[in-house]
N, C-alpha and C positions, 0 to 999 in steps of 0.2 A: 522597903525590900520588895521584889519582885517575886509573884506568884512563883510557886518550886513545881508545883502539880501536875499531872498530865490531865485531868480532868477539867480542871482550866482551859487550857490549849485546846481541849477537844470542844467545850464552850463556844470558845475562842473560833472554831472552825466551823462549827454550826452556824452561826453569827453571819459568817464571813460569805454563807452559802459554800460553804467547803463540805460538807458531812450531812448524809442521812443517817436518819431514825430510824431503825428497822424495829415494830414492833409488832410483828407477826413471830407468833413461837420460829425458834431457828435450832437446830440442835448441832451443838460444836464438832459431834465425834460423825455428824455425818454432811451437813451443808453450809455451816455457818461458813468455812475457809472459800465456798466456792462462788457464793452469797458477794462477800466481800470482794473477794480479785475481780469477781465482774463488775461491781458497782464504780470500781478505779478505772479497770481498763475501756469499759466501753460510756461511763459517766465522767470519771477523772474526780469520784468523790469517794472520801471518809465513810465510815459506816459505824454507827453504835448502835449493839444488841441489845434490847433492853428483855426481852423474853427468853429466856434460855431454856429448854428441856433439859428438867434433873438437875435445875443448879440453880435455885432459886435465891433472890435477894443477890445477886450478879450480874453485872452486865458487860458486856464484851467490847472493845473498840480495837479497830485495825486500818491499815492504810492512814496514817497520821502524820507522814512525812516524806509522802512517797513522792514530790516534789518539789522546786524551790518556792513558791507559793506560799506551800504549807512550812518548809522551815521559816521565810520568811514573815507567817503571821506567828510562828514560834518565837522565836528573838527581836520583832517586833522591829522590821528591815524592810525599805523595798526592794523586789525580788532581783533588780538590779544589782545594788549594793551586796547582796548576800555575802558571794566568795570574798569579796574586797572586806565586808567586817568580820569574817571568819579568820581570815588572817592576821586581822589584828589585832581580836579577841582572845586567838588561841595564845599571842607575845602577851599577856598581861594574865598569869594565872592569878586566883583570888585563894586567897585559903580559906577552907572551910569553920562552920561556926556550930560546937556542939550544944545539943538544947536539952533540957529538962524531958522526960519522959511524959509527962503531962501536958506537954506541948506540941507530941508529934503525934499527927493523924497516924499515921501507920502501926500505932501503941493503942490503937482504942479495941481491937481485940486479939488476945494471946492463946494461943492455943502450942501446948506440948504435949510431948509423951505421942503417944495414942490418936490424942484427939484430934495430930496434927499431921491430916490427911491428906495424901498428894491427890488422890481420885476424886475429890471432893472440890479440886478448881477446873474453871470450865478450859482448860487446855486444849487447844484444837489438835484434831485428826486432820492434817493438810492436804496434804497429797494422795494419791490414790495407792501408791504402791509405800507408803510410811507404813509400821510395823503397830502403828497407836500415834495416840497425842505425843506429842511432844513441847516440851515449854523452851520456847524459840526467841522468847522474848526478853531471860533473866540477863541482867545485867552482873557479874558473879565482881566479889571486893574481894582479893585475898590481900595477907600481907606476907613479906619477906620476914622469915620468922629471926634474921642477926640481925635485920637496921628495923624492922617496922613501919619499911613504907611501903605503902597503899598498891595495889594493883586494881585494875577495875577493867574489865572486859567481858563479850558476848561471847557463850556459847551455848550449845544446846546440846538439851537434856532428855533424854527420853526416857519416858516414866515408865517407870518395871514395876511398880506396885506403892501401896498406898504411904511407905517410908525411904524410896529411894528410887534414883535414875541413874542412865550413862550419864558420863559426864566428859566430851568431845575436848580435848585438849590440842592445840595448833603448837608448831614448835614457834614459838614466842616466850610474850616476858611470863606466861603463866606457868608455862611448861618449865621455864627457866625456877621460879618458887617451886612448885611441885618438888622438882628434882631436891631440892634442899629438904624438903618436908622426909622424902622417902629415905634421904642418905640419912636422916633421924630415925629412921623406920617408924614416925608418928604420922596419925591423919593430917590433914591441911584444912582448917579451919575455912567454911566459905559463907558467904552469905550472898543471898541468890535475888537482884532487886529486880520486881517487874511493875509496870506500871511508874514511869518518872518524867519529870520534864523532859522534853525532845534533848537540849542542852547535854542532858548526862549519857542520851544515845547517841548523841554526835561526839563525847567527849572519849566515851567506852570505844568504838570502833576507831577512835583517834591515834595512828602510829606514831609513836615517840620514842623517845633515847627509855633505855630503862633507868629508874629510878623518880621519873615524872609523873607526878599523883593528879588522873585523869580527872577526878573529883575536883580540885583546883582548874584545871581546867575549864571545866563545865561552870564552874564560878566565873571564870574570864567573859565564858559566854555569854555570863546571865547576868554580869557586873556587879554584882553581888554573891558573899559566902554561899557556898550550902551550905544548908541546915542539915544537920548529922543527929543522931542519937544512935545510943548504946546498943549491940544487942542483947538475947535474954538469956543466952546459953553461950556465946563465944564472944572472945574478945577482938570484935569487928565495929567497925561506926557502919551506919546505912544513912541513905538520904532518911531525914525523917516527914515528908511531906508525898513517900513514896503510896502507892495501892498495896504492895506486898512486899513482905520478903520472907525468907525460905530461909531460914538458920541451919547449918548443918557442917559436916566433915566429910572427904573425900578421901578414901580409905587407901592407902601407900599401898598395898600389896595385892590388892585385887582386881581383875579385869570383869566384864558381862560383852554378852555381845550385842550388836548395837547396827542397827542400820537397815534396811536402805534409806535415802532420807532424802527429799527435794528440796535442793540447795540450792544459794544466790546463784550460781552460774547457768542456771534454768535446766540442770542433768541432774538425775541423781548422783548422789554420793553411796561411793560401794559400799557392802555389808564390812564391818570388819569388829574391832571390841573397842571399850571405852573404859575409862576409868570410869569408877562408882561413886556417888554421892549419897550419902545418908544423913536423913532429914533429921535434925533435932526441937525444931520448933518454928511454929506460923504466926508472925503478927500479920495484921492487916487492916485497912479504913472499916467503919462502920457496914458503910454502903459501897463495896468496893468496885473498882472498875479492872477487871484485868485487860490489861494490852494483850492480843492476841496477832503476835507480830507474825504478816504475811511472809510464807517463804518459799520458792518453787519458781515457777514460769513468771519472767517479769512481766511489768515493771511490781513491785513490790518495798516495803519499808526496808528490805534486808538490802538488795541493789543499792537504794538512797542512801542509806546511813555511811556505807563504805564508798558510793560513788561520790555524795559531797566531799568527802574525807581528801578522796584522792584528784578529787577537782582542786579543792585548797592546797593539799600538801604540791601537787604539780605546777599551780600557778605560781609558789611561794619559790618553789627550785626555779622556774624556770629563767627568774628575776636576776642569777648569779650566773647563768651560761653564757656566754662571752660579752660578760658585762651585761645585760640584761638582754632578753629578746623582745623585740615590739611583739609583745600578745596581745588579743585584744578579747578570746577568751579561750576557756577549757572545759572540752563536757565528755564524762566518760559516761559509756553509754550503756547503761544501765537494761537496756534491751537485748546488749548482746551479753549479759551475762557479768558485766562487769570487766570483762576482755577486753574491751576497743575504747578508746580515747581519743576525739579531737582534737585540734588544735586549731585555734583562727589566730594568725600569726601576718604581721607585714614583712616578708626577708628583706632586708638591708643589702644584702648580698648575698650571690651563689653560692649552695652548700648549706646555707643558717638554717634552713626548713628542717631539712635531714639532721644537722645536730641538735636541733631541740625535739625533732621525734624520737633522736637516742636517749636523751637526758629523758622523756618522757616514759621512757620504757625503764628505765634506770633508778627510778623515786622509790622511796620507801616502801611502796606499793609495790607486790607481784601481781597482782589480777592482771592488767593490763598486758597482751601479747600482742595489740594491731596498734599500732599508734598513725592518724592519718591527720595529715598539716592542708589546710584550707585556706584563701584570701582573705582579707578583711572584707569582699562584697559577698560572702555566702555564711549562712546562718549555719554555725554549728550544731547547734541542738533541731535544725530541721534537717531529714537525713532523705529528703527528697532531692535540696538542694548540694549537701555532699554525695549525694551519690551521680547527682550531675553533675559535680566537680570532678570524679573520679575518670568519669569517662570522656569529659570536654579538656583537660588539662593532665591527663596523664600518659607518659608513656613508659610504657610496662619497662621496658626495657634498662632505664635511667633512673625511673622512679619508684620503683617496686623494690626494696632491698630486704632479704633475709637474713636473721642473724641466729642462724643454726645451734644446737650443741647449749643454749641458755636455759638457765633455772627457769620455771613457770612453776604456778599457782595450780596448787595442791588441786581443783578442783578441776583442772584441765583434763580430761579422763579423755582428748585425743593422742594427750602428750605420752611417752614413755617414763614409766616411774623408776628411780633409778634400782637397778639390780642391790637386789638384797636389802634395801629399804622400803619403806612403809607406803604407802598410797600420799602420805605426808612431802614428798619429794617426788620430784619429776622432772624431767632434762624434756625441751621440744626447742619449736622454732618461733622465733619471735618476728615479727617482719612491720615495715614502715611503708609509706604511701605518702610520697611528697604529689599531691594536688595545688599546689600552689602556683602560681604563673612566674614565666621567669624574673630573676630581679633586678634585670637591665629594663630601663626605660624603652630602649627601640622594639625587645624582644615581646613586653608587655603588650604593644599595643595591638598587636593582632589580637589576643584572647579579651583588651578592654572592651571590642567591638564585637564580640562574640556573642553577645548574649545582653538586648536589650533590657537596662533597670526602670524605665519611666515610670511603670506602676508603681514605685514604694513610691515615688511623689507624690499620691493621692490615699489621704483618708479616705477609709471605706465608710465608715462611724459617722460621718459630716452625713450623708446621705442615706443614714439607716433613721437618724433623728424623729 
């Protein structure tokens, strides 16, 4: 069976020259978040804190997936193949395998009541305008309390004190359990996992039909069960090879308020109220590693986990739009916030560009509001080269299409939220960008001759030797 751990992985990264060691004191509630974003964006590496102010015997790691790179030393893929085995990892769920108590790291120390102190993990303060730490990284397991199956998805928590947090609810499949919990007028049992194989944070951010137990999934990915065990206080499974989890219930009838907060789409999120979580008990590793997942101004692990999501779930749709479209790939661009999405596409014929930038806008996913379609001679994920696709091959006129009055993601704070609903709904304009060249043969050849390729026929590498 294959490692479950994140500590592995981060090994794994180190190894790989993916991750430094920071072991100069860092202190989480003031530099550690800024530490880290800069070690990614201007290094393109991992970071593990091994010295913490005021939190001793802790150590911190972030940026751990914030590329394909890094997922692909995760599930142990070249970075090529990634989306291509994501998709056909996600068609084979694995069910889970429950283990003895004596056999799960995350049991070797329990801590209740009292002694089970939210102030006491090193939680980052991220942002500059966040109200506190915030634990940005849990992975929360409810279940359906008529069938008892499994839910597993990310949200964040901001800590109010040393027994409870907000607790940020999306109208999804959690919001959808909740509602059942309160028409009970009983708490909702949750359990809060941080620190897991990448697998389970690719599997959490993973959109599905409801009813589909994400934990199975994350099996698919890792070709092997998880490993589950019990919890100490609710009748919840957890990965048992997790860094922590956070036992607790999230209280049906009461709100706190909650916010501002630097979110994937690189804006804050407005102040408004959250539902409450209250902590009933902390297991955790001996020597724990808390995942201290980056979130604010990208690129970042929050961007990745939802942008691979919606890289795969888009490549996977796009395979049934009029009988398949020649893709050749898909990169949502995690720079803009999780808003904008590629497309490197061959059209077969006039118009196919623009229908697979609608089905792209159309996927399970709402983040996505730009969808822009590229040739197969320009590099989607380098956006020098689309943006001289944009200007060499567009005309505004033909190829700019908006599609006004459309649902957009919650986190669109250009878009209009609809009257008399929450910041949770928003009506704006969605719009598409066919860069593609035409897909007649004669019309082609003018733009083939536009822009000399010779240099990719020359290794640079052969003479760096």
């Amino acid at each position: 069976m294959r490692d479950q751990s994140l500590r592995v992985h981060v090994k794994n990264l180190e190894q790989q020259g993916e991750l430094l060691r920071i072991t100069k004191e860092v202190d989480p509630h003031e530099n550690l978040s800024a530490i880290g974003w800069k070690a990614y964006d201007r290094l393109g590496k991992s970071t593990l804190f091994t010295n913490l102010k005021g939190f001793d015997g802790w150590q911190v790691v972030n940026q751990v997936i914030t590329d394909r790179r890094k997922w692909g030393i995760a599930l142990g893929v070249e970075t090529e193949r990634l989306i291509p085995t994501l998709i056909e990892r996600v068609r084979r769920p694995v069910k889970p395998v429950e283990v003895a108590r004596a056999t799960a790291p995350v049991k070797e120390v329990i801590k209740l009541g009292k002694d089970a102190d939210l102030t006491k993990l090193p939680a980052m303060w991220t942002n500059v305008r966040d109200p506190g730490p915030y634990l940005a990284s849990g992975m929360v397991i409810i279940k359906d309390p008529e069938t008892g199956i499994r839910n597993m998805s990310i949200h964040r928590q901001q800590v109010l004190g040393p027994d409870r947090t907000g607790f940020l609810i999306c109208p999804r499949h959690a919001l959808r359990i909740y509602k059942m919990y309160q028409a009970r007028k009983e708490p909702m049992p949750a359990a809060v996992v941080i620190g897991a194989h990448p697998a389970l944070y690719y599997a959490a951010g993973f959109t599905s039909s409801y009813g589909l137990d994400e934990i199975e999934v994350a099996g698919g990915l890792l070709e092997d069960p998880i490993r589950l065990v019990k919890c100490e206080t609710i009748d919840i499974e957890v990965p048992a090879d997790a860094e922590l989890v956070i036992e607790g219930e999230i209280l049906p009838d009461a709100m706190t308020p909650e916010g501002p907060f630097g979110e994937a789409s690189g804006t804050y999120a407005m102040e408004g109220s959250t539902e409450i979580f209250v902590v009933k008990a902390i297991t955790h590793r001996r020597d724990p590693v808390f995942y201290g997942m980056q979130c604010g101004a990208p690129m970042t692990d929050t961007q990745s986990i939802t942008g691979t999501c919606i890289e795969t779930v888009v490549t996977d749709h796009l395979r049934n739009v009029e009988g398949g479209v020649d893709l050749r790939d898909v990169r949502c661009l995690g720079i803009a916030g999780l808003m904008a999405v590629v497309l490197k596409i061959r059209p077969r014929v006039e118009g196919q560009a623009k229908t697979a930038l609608m089905a792209a806008l159309s996927s399970p996913y709402m983040h996505p509001k730009l969808a822009i379609a590229v040739d197969e001679d320009i590099d989607a994920s380098d956006l020098r080269q689309v943006f001289w696709s944009l200007t060499t091959r567009v005309d505004a006129a033909k190829d700019v299409i908006k599609l006004p009055q459309s649902r957009i993601w919650s986190l669109d704070n250009v878009s209009d939220i609809v009257p008399g609903m929450s910041a949770m709904y928003r009506i704006g304009c969605k719009w598409l960008i066919d860069a593609t060249k035409p897909a007649t043969a004669a019309d082609r050849g003018r733009f083939d001759k536009a822009m000399p390729r010779n240099f990719e026929t020359v290794a640079l590498e052969d003479f760096l030797r």
